[in-house]
C-alpha positions in Angstrom: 29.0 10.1 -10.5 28.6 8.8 -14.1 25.5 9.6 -15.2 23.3 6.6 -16.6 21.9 7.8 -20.3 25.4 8.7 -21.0 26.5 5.7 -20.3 23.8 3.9 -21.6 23.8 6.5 -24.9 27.7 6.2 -25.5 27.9 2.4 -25.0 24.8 1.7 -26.4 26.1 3.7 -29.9 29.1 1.4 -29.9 27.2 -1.6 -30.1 24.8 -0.5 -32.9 27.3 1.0 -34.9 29.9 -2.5 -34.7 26.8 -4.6 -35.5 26.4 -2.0 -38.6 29.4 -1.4 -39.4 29.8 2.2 -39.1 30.6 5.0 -36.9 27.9 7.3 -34.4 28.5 11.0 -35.1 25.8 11.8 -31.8 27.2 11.1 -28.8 24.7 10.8 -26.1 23.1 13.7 -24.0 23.7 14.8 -20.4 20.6 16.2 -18.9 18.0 13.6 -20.1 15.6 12.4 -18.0 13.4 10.0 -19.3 13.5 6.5 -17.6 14.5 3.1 -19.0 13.7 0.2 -17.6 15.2 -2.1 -19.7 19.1 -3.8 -18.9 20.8 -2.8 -22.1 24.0 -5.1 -21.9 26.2 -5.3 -24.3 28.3 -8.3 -25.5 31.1 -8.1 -27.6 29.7 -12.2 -28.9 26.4 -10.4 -30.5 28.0 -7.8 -31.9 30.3 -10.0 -33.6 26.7 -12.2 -34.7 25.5 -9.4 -36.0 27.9 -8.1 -38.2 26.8 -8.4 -41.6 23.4 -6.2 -40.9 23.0 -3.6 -43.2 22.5 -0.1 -41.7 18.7 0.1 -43.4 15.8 0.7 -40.4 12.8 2.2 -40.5 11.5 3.8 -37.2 7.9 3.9 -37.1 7.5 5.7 -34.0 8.7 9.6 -33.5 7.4 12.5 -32.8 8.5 16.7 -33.5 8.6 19.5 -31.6 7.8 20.1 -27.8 6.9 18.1 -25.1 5.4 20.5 -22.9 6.6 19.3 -19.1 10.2 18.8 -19.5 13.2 19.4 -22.2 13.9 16.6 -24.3 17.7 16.9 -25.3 16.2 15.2 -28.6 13.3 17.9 -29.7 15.1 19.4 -32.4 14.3 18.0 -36.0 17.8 18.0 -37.4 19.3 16.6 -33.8 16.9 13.4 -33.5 17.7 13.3 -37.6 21.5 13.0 -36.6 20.6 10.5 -34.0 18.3 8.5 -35.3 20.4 8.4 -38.6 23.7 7.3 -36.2 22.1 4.3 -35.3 20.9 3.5 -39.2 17.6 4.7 -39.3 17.2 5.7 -42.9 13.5 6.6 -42.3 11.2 8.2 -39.8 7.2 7.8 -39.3 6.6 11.5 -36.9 3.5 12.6 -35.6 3.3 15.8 -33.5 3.5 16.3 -29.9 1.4 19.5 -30.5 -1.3 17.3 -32.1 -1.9 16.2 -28.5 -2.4 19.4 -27.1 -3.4 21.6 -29.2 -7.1 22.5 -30.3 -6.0 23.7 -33.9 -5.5 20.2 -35.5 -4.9 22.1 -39.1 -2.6 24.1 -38.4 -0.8 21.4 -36.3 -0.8 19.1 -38.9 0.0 21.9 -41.7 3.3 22.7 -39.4 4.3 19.1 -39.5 4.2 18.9 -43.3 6.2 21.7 -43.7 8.8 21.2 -40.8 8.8 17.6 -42.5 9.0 19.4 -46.5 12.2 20.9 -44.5 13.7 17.1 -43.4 12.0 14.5 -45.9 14.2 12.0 -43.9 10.3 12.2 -41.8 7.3 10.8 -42.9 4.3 13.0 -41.7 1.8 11.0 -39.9 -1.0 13.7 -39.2 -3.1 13.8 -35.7 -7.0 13.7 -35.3 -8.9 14.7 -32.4 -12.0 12.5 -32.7 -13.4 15.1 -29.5 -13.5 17.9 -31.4 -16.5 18.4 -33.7 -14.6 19.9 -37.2 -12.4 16.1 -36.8 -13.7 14.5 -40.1 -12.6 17.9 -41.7 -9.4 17.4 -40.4 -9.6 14.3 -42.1 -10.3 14.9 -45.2 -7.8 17.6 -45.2 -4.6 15.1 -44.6 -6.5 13.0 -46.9 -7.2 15.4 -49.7 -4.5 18.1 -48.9 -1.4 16.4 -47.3 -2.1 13.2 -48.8 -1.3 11.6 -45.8 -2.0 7.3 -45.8 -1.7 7.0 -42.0 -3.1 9.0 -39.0 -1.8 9.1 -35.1 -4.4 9.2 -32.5 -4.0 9.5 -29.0 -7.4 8.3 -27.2 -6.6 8.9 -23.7 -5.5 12.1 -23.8 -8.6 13.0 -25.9 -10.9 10.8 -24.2 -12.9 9.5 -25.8 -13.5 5.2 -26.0 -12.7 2.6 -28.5 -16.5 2.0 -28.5 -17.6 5.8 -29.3 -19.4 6.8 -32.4 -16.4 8.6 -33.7 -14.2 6.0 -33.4 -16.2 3.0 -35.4 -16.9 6.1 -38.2 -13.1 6.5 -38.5 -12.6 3.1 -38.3 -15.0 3.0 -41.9 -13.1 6.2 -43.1 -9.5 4.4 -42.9 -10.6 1.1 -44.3 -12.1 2.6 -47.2 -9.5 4.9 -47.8 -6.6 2.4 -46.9 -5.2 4.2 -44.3 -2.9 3.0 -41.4 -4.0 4.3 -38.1 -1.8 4.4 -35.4 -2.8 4.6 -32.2 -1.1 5.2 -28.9 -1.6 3.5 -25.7 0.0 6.4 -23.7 2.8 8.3 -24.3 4.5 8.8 -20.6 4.5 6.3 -17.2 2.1 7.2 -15.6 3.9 7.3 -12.5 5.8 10.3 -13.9 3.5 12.4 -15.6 2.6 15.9 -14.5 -0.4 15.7 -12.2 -2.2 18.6 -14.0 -2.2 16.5 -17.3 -2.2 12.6 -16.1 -4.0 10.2 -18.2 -4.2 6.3 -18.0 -3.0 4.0 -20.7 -5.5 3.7 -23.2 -8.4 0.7 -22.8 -6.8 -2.1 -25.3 -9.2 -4.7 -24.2 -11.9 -2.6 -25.5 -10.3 -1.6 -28.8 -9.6 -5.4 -29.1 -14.1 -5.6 -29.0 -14.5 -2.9 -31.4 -12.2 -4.1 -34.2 -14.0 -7.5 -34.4 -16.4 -5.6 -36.3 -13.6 -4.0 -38.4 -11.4 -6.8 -39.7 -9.6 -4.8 -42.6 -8.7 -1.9 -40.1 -5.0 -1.3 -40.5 -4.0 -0.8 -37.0 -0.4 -0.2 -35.5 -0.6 -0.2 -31.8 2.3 2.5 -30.4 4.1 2.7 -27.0 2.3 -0.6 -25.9 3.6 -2.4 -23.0 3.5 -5.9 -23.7 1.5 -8.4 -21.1 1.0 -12.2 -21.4 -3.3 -11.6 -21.5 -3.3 -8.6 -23.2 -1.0 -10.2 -26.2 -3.0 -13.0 -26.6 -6.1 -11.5 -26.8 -4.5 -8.7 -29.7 -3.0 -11.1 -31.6 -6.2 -12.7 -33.3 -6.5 -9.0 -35.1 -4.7 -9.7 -38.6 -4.7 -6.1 -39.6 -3.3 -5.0 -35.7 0.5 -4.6 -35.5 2.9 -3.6 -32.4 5.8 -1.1 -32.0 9.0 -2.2 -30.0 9.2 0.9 -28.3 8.0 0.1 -24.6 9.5 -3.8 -24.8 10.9 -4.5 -21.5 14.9 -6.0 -21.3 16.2 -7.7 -23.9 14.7 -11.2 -23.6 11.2 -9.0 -24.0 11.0 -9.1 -27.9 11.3 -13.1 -28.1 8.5 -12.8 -25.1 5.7 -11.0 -27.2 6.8 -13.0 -30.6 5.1 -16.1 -28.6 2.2 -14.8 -29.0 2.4 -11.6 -32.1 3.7 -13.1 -35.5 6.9 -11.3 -36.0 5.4 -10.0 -39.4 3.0 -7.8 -37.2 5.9 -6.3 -35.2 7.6 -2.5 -36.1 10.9 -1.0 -34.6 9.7 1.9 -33.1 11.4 4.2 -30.4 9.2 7.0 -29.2 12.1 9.4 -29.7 12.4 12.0 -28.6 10.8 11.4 -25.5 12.8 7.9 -25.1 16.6 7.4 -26.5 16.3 5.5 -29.8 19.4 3.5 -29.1 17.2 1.6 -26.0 14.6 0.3 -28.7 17.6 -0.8 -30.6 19.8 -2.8 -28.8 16.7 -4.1 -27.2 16.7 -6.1 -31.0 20.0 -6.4 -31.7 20.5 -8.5 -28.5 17.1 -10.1 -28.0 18.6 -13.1 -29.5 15.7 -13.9 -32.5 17.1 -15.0 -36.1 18.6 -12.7 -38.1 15.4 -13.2 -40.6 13.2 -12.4 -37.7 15.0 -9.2 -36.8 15.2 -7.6 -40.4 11.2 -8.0 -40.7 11.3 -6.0 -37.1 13.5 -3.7 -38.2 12.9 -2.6 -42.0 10.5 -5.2 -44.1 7.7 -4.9 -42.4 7.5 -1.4 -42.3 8.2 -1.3 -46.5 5.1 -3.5 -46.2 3.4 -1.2 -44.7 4.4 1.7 -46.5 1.9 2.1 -49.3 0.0 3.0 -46.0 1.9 5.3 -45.2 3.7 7.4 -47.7 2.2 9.1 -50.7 0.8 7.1 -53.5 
């Protein structure tokens, strides 16, 4: 029987690497998992469109080390570098799968400085646990230490609300220190995740309430699936932008951009717990101008990057 990712993975690397003009060194994994939902079809016509790309992408959504329930054939720094690089990423936003976990946030985030000291190809994006009582320390110390410009938080498995104390505080903290915060709806289907750890997507209609009283909040929404209601109502945040990662099929992207500018959307994959070459071709054959998909792709994350990166 053929197996599916390998298929998908192999053909999938084809198409990216025609459209960019050069070859995949990673040839896709056997004993993956993880589930996708989009029909990744590839047409020899788009390929052929997109041609004259140039192999320059900015993934905005990673993250390093474990994931706890299963092996992800992708969990090793230098093999989702290889990967990620085969399909023309040239740079990497990573949080920290142990920033979800863990109760020792500092020496989480200190471990994914160094790991990314190691690969600067990664951009650290360090994790706060607004739960935990030392989190403004935490703060301040990828502020002040790591000089980190952008923080991942991940609300539902932390629980706590978009309407909390802690969360308007931060809200304060990031706008006056100009940082991007990026915040993750859920990380795994929650029709697959491990009973002893399951956690619903993350409340977006209430985030949407608490940022009208936070207009300059620099927000990028992660792992978001997109829905007609849901879209609307996000969109009338300026300083909110989307990641491509959970995007269903390939007629999906040109879905959301009727209602999300295409300024405020970000090529993101949620490697390694999905295959970055899904996110991908889900762009490359979506159909949208060639304009449309470099600001998806690269410009709007250098846009974004004085957020991000060190000043």
């Amino acid at each position: 029987m053929i197996n599916r990712r390998k298929m998908i993975g192999t053909c999938t690397s084809v198409a990216v690497a025609t459209s960019l003009d050069f070859s995949s060194t990673a040839p896709a994994d056997n004993n993956d998992e993880n589930q996708i939902s989009a029909d990744l079809a590839i047409s020899s016509k788009s390929n052929a469109d997109q041609s004259h790309l140039t192999a320059n992408r900015i993934d905005t959504n990673v993250s390093l080390f474990k994931w706890p329930f299963r092996k992800l054939p992708l969990d090793q720094t230098e093999k989702l570098k290889t990967r990620l690089r085969s399909i023309g990423v040239t740079q990497a936003w990573a949080g920290s799968f142990e920033g979800v976990f863990q109760r020792d946030i500092a020496g989480v985030n200190q471990r994914l400085v160094d790991e990314c000291a190691e690969h600067p190809f990664f951009i650290p994006i360090g994790s706060i646990n607004l739960s935990q009582p030392s989190w403004e320390k935490d703060l301040r110390q990828c502020i002040d230490q790591h000089q980190m410009r952008a923080i991942r938080l991940h609300p539902n498995y932390h629980e706590y609300s978009f309407d909390s104390s802690p969360f308007r505080n931060l809200l304060k903290i990031a706008t006056s220190n100009d940082l991007l915060l990026q915040i993750t709806a859920t990380l795994e289907d929650t029709r697959t995740q491990n009973q002893l750890a399951a956690r619903a997507d993350s409340n977006l209609l209430q985030l949407s309430s608490t940022l009208d009283s936070a207009p300059k909040a620099m927000i990028q929404l992660l792992n978001y699936r997109p829905t007609e209601k849901t879209s609307k109502i996000l969109a009338k945040h300026e300083g909110l932008y989307l990641d491509t990662a959970r995007i269903d099929g390939t007629d999906g992207l040109k879905q959301i951009m009727h209602h999300v500018p295409e300024e405020r959307l970000l090529f993101g994959t949620h490697a390694p717990f999905l295959i970055p070459e899904a996110s991908m071709i889900r762009i490359l054959e979506s159909g949208i101008h060639a304009s449309a998909r470099d600001k998806i792709l690269y410009q709007n994350a250098n846009h974004l990057s004085p957020h991000v990166t060190k000043p």
